[in-house]
VMD Tcl script that draws the C-alpha trace (Angstrom):
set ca {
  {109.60 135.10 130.67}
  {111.40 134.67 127.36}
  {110.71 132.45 124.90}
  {112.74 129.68 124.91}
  {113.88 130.10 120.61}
  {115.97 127.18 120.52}
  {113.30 124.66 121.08}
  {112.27 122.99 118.36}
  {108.03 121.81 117.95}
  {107.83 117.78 118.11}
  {105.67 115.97 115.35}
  {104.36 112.53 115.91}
  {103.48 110.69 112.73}
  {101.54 107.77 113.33}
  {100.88 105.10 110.37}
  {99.80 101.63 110.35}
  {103.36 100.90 108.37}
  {105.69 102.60 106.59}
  {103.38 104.33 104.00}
  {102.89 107.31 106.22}
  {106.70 107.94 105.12}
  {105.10 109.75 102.16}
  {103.34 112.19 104.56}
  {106.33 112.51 106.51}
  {108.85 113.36 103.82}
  {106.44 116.24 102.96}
  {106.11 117.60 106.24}
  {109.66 117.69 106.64}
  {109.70 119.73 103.97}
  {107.10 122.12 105.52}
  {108.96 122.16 108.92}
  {112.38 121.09 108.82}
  {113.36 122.82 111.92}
  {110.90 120.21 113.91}
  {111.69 117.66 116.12}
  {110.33 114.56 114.29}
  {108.94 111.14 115.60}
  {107.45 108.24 112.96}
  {105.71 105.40 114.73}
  {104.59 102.03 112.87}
  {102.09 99.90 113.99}
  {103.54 97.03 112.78}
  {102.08 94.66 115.54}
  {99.00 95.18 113.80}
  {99.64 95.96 110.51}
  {97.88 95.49 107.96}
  {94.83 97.78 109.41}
  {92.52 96.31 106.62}
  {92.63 92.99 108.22}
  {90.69 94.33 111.25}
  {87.67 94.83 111.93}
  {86.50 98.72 112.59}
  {86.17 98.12 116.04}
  {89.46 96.54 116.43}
  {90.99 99.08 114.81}
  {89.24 101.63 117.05}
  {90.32 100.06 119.79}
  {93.71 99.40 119.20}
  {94.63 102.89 117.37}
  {92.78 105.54 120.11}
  {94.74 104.09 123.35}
  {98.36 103.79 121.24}
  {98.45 107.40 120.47}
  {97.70 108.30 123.75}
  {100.32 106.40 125.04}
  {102.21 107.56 122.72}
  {101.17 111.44 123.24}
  {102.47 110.76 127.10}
  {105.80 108.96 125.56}
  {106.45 111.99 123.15}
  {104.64 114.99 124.18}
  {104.14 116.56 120.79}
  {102.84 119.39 119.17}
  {101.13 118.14 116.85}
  {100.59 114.64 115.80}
  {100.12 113.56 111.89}
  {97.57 109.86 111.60}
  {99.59 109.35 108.27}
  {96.73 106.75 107.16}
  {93.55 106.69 105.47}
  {92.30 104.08 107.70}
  {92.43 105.20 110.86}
  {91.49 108.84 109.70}
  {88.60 107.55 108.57}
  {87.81 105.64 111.97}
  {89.36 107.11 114.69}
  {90.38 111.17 114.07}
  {86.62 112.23 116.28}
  {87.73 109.92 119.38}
  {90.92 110.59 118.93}
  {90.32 114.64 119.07}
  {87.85 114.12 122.18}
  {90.23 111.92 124.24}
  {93.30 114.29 123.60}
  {94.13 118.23 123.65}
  {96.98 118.09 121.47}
  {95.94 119.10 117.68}
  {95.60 116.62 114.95}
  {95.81 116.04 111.56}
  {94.05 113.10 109.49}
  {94.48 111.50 105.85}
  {91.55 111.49 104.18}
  {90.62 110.57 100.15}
  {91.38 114.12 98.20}
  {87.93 113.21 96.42}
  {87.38 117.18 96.71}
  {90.49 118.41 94.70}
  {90.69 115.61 92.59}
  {87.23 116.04 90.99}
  {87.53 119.91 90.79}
  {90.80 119.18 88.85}
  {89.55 116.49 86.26}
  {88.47 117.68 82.42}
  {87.15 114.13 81.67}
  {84.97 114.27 84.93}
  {85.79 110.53 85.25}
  {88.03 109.64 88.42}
  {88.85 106.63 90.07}
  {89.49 106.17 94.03}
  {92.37 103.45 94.50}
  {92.51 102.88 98.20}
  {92.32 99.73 100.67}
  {89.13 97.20 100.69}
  {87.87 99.06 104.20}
  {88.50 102.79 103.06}
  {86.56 102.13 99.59}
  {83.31 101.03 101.40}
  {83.45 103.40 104.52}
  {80.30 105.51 104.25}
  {83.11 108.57 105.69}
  {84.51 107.76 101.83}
  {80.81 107.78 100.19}
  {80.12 111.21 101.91}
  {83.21 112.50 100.44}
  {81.44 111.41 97.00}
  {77.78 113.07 97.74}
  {79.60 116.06 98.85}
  {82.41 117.23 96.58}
  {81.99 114.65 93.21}
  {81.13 118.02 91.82}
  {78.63 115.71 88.74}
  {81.96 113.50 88.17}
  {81.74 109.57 87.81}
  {83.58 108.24 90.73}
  {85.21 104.44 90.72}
  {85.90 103.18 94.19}
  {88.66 100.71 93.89}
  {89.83 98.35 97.07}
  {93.00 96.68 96.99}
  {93.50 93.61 99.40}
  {97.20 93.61 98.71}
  {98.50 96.65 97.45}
  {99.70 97.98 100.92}
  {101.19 95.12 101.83}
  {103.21 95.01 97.88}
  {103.89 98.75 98.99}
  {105.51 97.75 101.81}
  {107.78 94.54 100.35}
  {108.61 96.59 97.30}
  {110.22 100.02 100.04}
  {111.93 96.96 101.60}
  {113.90 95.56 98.66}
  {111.32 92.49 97.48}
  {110.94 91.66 94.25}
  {107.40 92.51 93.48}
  {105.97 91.44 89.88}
  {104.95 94.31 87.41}
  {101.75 91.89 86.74}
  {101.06 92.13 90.52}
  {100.88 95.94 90.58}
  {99.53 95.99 87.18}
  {96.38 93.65 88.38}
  {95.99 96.19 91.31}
  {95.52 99.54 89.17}
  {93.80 98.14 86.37}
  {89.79 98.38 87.27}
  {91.05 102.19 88.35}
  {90.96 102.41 84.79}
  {87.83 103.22 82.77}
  {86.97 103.92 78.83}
  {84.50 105.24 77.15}
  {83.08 107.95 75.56}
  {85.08 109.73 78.53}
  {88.05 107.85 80.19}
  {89.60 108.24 83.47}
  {92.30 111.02 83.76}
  {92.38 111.02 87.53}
  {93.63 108.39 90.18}
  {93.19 109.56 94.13}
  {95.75 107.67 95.77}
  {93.79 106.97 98.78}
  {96.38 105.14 100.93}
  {99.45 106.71 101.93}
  {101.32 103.16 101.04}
  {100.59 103.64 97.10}
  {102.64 106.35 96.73}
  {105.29 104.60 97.62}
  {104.85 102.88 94.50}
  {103.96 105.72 92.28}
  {107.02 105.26 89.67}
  {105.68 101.70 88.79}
  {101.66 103.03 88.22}
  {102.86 105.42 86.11}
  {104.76 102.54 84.26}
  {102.09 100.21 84.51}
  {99.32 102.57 83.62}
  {97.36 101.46 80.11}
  {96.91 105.57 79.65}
  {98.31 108.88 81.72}
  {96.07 109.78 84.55}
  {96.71 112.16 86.82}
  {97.69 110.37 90.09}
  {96.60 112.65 93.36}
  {99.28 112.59 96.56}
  {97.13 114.32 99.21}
  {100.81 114.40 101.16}
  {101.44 118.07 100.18}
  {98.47 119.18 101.39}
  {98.47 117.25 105.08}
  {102.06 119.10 105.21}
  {100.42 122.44 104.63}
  {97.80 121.54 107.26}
  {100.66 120.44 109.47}
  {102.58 123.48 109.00}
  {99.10 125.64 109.71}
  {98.27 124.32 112.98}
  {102.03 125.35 114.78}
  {102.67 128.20 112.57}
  {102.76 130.15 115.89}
  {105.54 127.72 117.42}
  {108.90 129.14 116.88}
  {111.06 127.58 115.00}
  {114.34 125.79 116.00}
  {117.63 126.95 115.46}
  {118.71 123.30 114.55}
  {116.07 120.32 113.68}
  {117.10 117.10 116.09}
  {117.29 113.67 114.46}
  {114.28 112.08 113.33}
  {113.47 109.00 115.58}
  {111.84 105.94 113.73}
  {109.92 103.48 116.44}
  {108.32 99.71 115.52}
  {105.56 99.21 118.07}
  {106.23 95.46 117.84}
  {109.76 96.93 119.49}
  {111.81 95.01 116.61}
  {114.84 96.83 115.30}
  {114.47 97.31 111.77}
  {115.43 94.34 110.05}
  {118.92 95.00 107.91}
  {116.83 95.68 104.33}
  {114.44 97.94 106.05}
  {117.13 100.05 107.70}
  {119.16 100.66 104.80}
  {116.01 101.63 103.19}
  {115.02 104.22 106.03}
  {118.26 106.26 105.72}
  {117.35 108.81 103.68}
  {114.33 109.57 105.87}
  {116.24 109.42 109.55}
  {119.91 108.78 108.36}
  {122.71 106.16 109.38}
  {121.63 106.23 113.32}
  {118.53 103.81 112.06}
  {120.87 101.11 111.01}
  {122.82 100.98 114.00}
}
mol new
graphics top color blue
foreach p $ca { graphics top sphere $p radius 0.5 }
foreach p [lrange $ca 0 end-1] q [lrange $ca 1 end] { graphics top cylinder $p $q radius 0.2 }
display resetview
């Protein structure tokens, strides 16, 4: 039988919002030929106001439902939270192949000269001993600050929609990331894929340079790994953006979406 070449490999990218859009522009990138499908959980969003077993029990039966929906290749859980949670039940329950977000503690502490880094990610990731084990394992003799935001997703978030957000309000967020001494922090993990998002304004907002660590680029090489062996399309279909609360994106957030899916997502 021959190999139908024209078919393109589907990707599901899952976030709890529309941070995982910094995962997804990446693996674009990596596969543009794919067939590409970003779900929000919006009905529950944000994930740090759950409990672990809520979040557990919400995220494992979605993507299944939404594996049956879509049928993908490969699906993408575009956030630190549930990676951090969910990405063993998920991989048990499901034969399709998966790739998490996790804190790029590793790289980022092989990378720093000042051997002082700072972890800037949500209140849950921060204190999840999967984040701590990260730190025993790959610190590498650097002095790791664990930093949890309350809001900073949620700023993330009004800020990609068009809200005014405060420079004092992102400013107030980033600033314990930041440590001096004899040695002061050069290195910021970006351990939420909402900050990015916001990565312009830290950089503005910094009180020194640091270097701030995307682990996007590196989930897209992943990604592209796992269905190397998929042929590639002779034409990538149009993205598809889904709200699990089953709202249409509100007028600000559609305009805001084009350059990810295009003018179909403000219709």
């Amino acid at each position: 039988m021959i190999a139908d070449v024209s078919r393109s490999p589907t990707i599901l990218v899952f976030d709890s919002g529309l941070g995982g859009l910094t995962v997804y522009r990446e693996v674009v990138k990596a596969r543009p030929d794919a067939a590409f499908v970003y779900v929000a959980d919006d009905a529950f969003f944000p994930y740090g106001h759950h409990s672990e077993a809520a979040i557990i029990a919400r995220v494992v039966p979605l993507v299944g439902e939404l594996i049956a929906a879509h049928a993908p290749d490969l699906v993408v859980i575009a956030c630190n939270t549930a990676s951090t949670l969910v990405m063993a039940e998920l991989r048990a329950a499901y034969q399709v192949p998966f790739v998490g977000t996790v804190p790029a503690i590793k790289p980022a502490c092989a990378a720093s000269k000042s051997r002082r880094v700072s972890v800037l990610g949500t209140r849950g990731t921060v204190r999840r001993e999967y984040t701590r084990g990260l730190i025993r394992d790959f610190a590498q003799g650097c002095d790791v600050t664990l930093v949890g935001s309350a809001d900073l997703a949620s700023l993330a978030e009004a800020a990609f929609k068009g809200e005014a957000i405060a420079d004092a309000d992102i400013a107030a967020e980033i600033a314990p990331c930041f440590i001096a001494g004899e040695t002061r922090t050069d290195t910021v993990v970006l351990a939420c894929t909402h900050y990015p998002l916001l990565m312009e304004r830290f950089a503005a907002l910094a009180p020194w340079p640091v270097d701030w660590i995307d682990p996007a680029p590196a989930i897209a090489r992943r990604s592209a790994d796992l269905i190397r062996a998929l042929p590639r399309g002779r034409a990538a279909p149009a993205a598809r953006f889904l709200l699990t609360s089953g709202a249409a994106p509100a007028p600000a957030l559609a305009r805001a979406l084009v350059p990810y899916f295009g003018e179909a997502v403000a219709a």
